[in-house]
N, C-alpha and C positions, 0 to 999 in steps of 0.2 A: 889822758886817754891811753888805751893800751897801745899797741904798736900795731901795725896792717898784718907784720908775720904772724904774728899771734894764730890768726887763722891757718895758716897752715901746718899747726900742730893739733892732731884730731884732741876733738872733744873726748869722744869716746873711738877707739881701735878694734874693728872687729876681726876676732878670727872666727872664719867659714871652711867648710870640706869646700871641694872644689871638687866631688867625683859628678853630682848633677848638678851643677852652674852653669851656668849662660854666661858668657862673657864676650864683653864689646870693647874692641876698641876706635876709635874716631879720631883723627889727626886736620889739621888745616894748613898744610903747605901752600895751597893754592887757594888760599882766604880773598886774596884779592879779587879773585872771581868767583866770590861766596861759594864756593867749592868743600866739602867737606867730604873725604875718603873714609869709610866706617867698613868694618870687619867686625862678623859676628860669629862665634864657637858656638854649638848644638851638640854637647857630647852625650852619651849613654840613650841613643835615639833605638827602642823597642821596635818599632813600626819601621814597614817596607820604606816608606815615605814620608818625608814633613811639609807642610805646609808652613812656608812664613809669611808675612802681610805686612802690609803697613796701616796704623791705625786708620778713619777716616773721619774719628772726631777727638774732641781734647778734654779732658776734666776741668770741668766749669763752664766749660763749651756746651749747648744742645744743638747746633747744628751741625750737617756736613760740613768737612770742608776738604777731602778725597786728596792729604796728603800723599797718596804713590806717586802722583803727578809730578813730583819733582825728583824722582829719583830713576837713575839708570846706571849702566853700565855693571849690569848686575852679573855675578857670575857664585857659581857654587862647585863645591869639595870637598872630598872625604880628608881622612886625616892623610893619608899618604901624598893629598894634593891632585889626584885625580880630579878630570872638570867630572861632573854631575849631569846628570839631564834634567831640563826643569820643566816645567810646562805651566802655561799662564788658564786655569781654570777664571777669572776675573779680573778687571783691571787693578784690583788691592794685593792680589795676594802670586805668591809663586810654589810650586809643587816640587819637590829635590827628590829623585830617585836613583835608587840606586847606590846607596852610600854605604858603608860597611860598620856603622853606629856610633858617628860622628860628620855632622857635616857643617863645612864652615863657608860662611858668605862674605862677598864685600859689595861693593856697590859705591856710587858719586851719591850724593845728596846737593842742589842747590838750595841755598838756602838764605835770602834775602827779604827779607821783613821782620823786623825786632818788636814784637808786640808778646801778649799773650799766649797767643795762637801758636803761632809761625816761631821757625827758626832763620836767624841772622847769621851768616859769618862772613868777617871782611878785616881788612888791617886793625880796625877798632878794638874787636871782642868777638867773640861767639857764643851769642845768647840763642841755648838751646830750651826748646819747649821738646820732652821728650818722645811724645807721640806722633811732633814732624819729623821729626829724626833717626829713630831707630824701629826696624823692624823687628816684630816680635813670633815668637812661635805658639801660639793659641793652644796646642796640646800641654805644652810647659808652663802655662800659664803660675804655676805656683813654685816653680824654682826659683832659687836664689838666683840673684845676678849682680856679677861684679862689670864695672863700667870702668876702664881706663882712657883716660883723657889726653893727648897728646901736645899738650899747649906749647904753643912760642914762646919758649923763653926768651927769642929776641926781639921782643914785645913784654917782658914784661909781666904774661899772662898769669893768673892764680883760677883757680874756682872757687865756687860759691855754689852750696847744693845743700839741700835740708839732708841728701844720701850722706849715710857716716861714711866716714874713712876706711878704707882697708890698711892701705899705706901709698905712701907719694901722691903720686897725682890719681891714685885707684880705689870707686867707690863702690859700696855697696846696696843694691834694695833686696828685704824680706821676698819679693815676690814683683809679680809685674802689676799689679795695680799702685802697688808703691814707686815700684820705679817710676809709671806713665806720669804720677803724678807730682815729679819732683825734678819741674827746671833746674837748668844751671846757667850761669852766667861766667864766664871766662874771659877775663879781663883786667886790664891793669887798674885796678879801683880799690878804692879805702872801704875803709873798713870802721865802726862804731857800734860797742855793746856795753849793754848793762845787765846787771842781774836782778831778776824780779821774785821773791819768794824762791829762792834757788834754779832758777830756771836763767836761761840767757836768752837776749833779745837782741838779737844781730841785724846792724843797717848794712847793707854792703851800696855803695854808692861808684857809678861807673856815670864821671862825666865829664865836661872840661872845666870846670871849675877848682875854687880853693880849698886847702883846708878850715878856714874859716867858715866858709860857707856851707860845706860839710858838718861842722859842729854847730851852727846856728840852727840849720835844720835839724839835724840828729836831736837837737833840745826840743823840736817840736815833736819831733815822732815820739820821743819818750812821753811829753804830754798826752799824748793822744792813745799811745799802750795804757795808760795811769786809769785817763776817764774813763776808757771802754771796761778794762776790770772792776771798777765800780758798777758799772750794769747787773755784772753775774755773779759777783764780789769775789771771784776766785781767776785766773787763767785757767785755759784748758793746760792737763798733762800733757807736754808735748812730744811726740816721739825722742828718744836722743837728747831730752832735757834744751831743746833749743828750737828756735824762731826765728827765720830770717828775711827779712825785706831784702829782695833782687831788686833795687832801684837801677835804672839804664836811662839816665838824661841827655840826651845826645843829638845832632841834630838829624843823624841818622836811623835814630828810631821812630816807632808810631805809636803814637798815645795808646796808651791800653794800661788795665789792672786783673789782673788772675788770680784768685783763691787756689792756694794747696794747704793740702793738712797740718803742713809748720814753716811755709812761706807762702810770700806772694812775690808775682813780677808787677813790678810799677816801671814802665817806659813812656816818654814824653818827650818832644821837641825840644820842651821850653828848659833851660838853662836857669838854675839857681838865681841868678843874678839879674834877671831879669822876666819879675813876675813868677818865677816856679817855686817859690817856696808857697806861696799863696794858689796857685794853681794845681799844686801837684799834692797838698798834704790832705787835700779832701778821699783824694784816691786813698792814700793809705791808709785815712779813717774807715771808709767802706771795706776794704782788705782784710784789715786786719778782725774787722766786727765779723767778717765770716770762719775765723778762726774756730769761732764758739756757733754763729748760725749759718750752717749747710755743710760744713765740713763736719760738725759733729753731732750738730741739731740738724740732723741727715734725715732727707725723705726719701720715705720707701720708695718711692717712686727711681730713684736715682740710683738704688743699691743695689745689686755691684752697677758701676759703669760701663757701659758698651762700648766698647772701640769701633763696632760694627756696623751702630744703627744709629738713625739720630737719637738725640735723648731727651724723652718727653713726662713733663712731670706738672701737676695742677695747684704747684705750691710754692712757685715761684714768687706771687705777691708777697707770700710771707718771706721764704729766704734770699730774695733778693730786694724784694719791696720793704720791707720791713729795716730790713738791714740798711736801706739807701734814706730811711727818716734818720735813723740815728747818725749818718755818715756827718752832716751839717750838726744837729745836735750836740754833738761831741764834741767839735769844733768852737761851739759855743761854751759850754760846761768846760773846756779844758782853755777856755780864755784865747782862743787862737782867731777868733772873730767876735766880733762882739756882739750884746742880744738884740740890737736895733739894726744891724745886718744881719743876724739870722733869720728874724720874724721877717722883716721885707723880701729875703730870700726865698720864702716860702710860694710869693706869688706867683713866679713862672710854673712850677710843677704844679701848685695847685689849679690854674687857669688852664692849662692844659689838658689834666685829666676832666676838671668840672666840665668846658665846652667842649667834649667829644661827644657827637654822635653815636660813637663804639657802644657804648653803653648799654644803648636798646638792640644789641646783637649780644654781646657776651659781657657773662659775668667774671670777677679775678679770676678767679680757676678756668676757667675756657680760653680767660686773656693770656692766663702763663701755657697753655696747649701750643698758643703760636709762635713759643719759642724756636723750636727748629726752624720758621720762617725768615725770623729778626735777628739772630743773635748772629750776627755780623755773616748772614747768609747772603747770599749773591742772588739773582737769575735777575732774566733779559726782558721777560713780558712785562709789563706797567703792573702795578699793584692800588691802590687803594685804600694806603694807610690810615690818610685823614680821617676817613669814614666809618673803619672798622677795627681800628687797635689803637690801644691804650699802649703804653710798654709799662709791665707786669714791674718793674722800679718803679713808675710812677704812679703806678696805681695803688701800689704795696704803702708805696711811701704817707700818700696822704690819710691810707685806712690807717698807716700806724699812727700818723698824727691823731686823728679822729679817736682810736681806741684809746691812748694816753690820755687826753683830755677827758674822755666819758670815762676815765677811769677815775679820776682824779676828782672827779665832781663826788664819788663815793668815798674819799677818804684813799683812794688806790693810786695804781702807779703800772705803768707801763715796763718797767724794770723789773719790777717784784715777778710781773707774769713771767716777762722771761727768764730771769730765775726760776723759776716753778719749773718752765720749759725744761731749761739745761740742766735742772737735777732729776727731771723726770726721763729726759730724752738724750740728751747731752753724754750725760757723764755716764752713762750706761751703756751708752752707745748702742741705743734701741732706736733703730727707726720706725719715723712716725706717720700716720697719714694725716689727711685734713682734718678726719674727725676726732683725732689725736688732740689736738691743739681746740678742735671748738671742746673736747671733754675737761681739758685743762682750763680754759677760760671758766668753764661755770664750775669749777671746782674752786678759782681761785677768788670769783667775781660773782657766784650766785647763778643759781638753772635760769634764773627769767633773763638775766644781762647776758652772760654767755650767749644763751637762742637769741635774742635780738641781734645782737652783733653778728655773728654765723651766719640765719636765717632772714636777713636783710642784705648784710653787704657783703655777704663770699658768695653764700650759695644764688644770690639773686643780685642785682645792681642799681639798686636802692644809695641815695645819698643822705650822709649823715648830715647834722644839724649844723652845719660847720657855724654859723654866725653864734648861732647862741653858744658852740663849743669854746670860742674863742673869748668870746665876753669873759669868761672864768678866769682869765690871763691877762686878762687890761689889752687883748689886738683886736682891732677892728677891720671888718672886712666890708670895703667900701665899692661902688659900680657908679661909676659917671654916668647919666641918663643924657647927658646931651655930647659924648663923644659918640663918632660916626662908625660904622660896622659895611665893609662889604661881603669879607668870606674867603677872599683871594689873599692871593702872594703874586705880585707882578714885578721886572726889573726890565732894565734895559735892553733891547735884540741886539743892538748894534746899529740899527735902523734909525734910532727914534723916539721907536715902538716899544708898549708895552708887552711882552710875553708873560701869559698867567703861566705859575712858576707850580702851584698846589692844585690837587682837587677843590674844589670849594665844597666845601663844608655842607651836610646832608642839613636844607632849612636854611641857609645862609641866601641875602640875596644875591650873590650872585648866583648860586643852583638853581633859586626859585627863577632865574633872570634867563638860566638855559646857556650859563658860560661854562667853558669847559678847560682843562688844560689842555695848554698851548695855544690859545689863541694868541692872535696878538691887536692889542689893543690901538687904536690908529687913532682915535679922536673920542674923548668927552664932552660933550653936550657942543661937540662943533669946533670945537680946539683941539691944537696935537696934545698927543701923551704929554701929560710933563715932566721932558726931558730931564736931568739932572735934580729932580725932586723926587724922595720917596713919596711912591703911591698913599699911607698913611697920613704924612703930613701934608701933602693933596688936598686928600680927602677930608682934611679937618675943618677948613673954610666953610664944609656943608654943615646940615644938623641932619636929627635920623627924622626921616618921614621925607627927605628931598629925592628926586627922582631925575635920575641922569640919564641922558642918552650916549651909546657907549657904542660906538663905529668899533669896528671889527676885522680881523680877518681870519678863516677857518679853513686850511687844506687850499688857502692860497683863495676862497673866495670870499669877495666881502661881504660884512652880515653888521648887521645893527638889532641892538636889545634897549629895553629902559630898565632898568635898575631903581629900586627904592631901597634908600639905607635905610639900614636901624639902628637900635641902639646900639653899642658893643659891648661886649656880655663878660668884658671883662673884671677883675679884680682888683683893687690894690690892699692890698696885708699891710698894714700898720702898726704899731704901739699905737692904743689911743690916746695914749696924750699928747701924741702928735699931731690930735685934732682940737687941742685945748681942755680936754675934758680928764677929771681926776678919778683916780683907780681907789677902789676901797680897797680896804688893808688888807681884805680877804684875797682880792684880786692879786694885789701886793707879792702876800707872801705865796698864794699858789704860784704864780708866776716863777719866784726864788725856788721854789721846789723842785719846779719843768726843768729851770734853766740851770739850778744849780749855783745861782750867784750870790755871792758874798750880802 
């Protein structure tokens, strides 16, 4: 392996004028108290006034999430050092007058959460996402900007940034949607690359583990770069000839994966050495498959990004959903699980989407509209997810399943399409809209198949054939008629008592039964809850068509209903031969084709 220094000899060394730049610098002396001090230069400023901001969402992100909120002690100056007068037109942005055509800011940044989103700093590292971080000046939107970085060397610190080097510790972006979109991570952590078709693919790994453990993993991330360029048969051109995985395993982080144009952040609890190579390599497979869809198989809808507004776009099923079939897939083709754990993997995201209610309200595209809702949005009123959203991953996921298979019954392949995609969309870097992709499928797949697929399951929320789809694979998709169905999620109050924990389900009986969340349940058919037993295995003692009496209590008074179970509507995904029965060869070898096995 090469050496950790390695990285901090640039790739590539840019020299830039420095007459219109932007330039930042950020230091962490007082990291301990996730504190980060940042200075920013505004020179050859035309206008009376600038206005700077702070983004209020993140690339990859569609919702809010009104980063200014963590920053103060803002203060501004011309170049002589003179204060400024500012003025707060909004809670994002600030107003600088009076400057003599330059003016320079500083300001505190708190910054405590190491995910995707959010920026971390503490004795650990400072894992910056750049849009919680640095404020920007939206008229300059297309100047160069150099970023100088002020690490602890007595920590150890290096960075890690898909931005090329200027020199030392100072980087550089083309402009500000490249900067927003290019975390860094700053910290004492290793380092792992390879070269692929002349390109370099860099693991950077920040966590408390071994070298060992470092290179067992880094041998899977390589599998899993290998399988994904088999889909497209090429990698993307990446900016700067390089690719970088910001891994942050720590226990100080929060699970999360982010797409950028020649990295991603992968952060997680979970520790190599226990369970994380297995938990965490499914992220990278997702990650890095957006390399090619959504970063570059970009929808119009997305293009440019808004730091402003949320970001809404009707094609999520495809670049997130899409992308989240192949994440397990890959997994399997690149040997990293195997095909009798992938297939039975299939059953939770498949039961999930098949018994949602959502369905008869919104189709994929309406279902990816409620991204600025879901995608790791906040608010305080009750919502009603059970009833009316899918998440646009799972719904994408199982359509991609569904399209591979109905492709595959023609002699086709779920790969080639995309292929088609990324040479038509991709490498031209022409964004696409919905009807882009349904024009591609009947180009690649025939006008009657394309419309079917399009004009059943995007445009309307029609369900494919899934049993017969799967018969073509030797898996079998199986429903117990004598397990028991009530609709709810109930656990313990502390009491006893049961508290319903979910809506129940639109036609479930408990809806038809008139239960609500939060009740709390006191007695079935005359007995207490049963205490230290899940409600599930409960309920299994009954059959469906049995009718309980189910004591209650609602806003503190007590209430009784009767309940009739039903069946339960769930799935199990199988190999069929794990129901005794033998696959024809046909089955056989489609199946080696999906899976890609020996």
């Amino acid at each position: 392996m090469k050496s950790i220094q390695l990285l901090l000899l640039p790739l590539f060394v840019i020299s830039i004028s420095r007459a219109q730049t932007n330039s930042y610098t950020i230091s962490f002396e007082n990291a301990v108290h996730h504190e980060a001090f940042i200075t920013a230069t505004f020179p050859d400023i035309s206008s009376d006034t600038i206005s700077v901001r702070m983004s209020r969402t993140s690339p990859g992100r569609y919702a809010l999430h009104e980063f200014a909120k963590n920053v103060y002690g803002f203060k501004a100056y011309d170049s002589k050092g003179n204060v400024l007068e500012v003025f707060r037109p909004d809670p994002y942005q600030w107003q600088v007058y009076g400057h003599d055509g330059t003016v320079k800011i500083e300001y505190v940044l708190f910054a405590n959460r190491g995910d995707g989103t959010y920026s971390q700093v503490d004795e650990t590292h400072a894992h910056l996402n750049i849009p919680a971080t640095f404020m920007y000046a939206p008229n300059l939107a297309e100047r160069t900007i150099e970023v100088t970085f002020d690490v602890r060397k007595d920590l150890n610190w290096k960075v890690a940034t898909q931005l090329p080097i200027v020199s030392g510790t100072t980087y550089m972006a083309p402009n500000l949607q490249y900067f927003m979109d290019s975390p860094t991570e700053i910290s004492d952590y290793g380092l792992r690359e390879f070269d692929v078709d002349g390109q370099t693919v860099q693991l950077i790994l920040h966590h408390n583990g071994t070298e060992d453990e470092l290179d067992t993993y880094f041998a899977k991330v390589k599998k899993v770069v290998l399988a994904e360029k088999e889909v497209y048969g090429e990698l993307p051109d990446f900016d700067y000839g390089r690719y970088t995985f910001l891994a942050c395993y720590i226990p100080n982080a929060s699970g999360d994966g982010m797409e950028h144009r020649n990295s991603t952040i992968l952060t997680s609890t979970g520790s190599l050495d226990n369970g994380g190579m297995e938990g965490n390599i499914g992220t990278v497979s997702h990650e890095f498959f957006h390399a090619w869809n959504v970063e570059r198989i970009r929808p119009r809808s997305l293009e440019p990004f808004n730091f402003t507004e949320a970001n809404m776009s009707g094609a999520l099923w495809f670049a997130e959903g899409f992308t989240s079939y192949y994440t397990n897939l890959i997994l399997c083709r690149a040997g990293l699980i195997s095909a009798e754990k992938y297939i039975e993997g299939l059953s939770g995201t498949f039961n999930y989407v098949w018994n949602s209610p959502a369905t008869q309200f919104f189709n994929p595209i309406e279902m990816s509209f409620q991204a600025p809702f879901v995608d790791a949005a906040t608010s305080v009123d009750p919502v009603n997810r059970e009833n009316m959203f899918i998440s646009y991953y799972s719904y994408g996921s199982v359509l991609g399943l569904a399209l591979d298979l109905a492709l595959r019954e023609k002699g086709l392949n779920l790969d080639d399409y995309m292929k088609l995609v990324w040479s038509t969309y991709g490498k031209t870097q022409t964004p696409y809209k919905i009807e882009d992709l349904h024009n591609t499928l009947k180009v690649y797949a025939g006008n009657s198949f394309g419309n079917n697929f399009f004009n059943n399951y995007i445009y309307k929320s029609e369900r494919p054939e899934y049993q017969k789809l799967f018969e073509t694979v030797g898996v079998s998709l199986v429903r117990d008629p004598a397990s028991t169905y009530l609709g709810v999620a109930a656990t313990l109050d502390g009491d006893g008592n049961g508290e319903i924990k979910s809506n129940p389900k639109i036609g479930s009986p408990a809806y038809i039964a008139n239960l609500d969340k939060g009740d709390v349940i006191t007695a079935i058919n005359g007995e207490a809850f049963p205490g230290g037993n899940q409600l599930d295995n409960y309920l299994s003692q009954f059959k469906p068509g049995d009718v309980l009496k189910i004591s209650f209590e609602r806003f503190g008074v007590s209430k009784s209903t009767e309940v009739q179970l039903s069946s339960s509507p769930m799935y199990t995904i199988q190999p069929t031969e794990k129901h005794g029965k033998e696959l024809s060869k046909k089955q056989i070898d489609t199946r080696k084709d999906w899976l890609k096995l020996e």
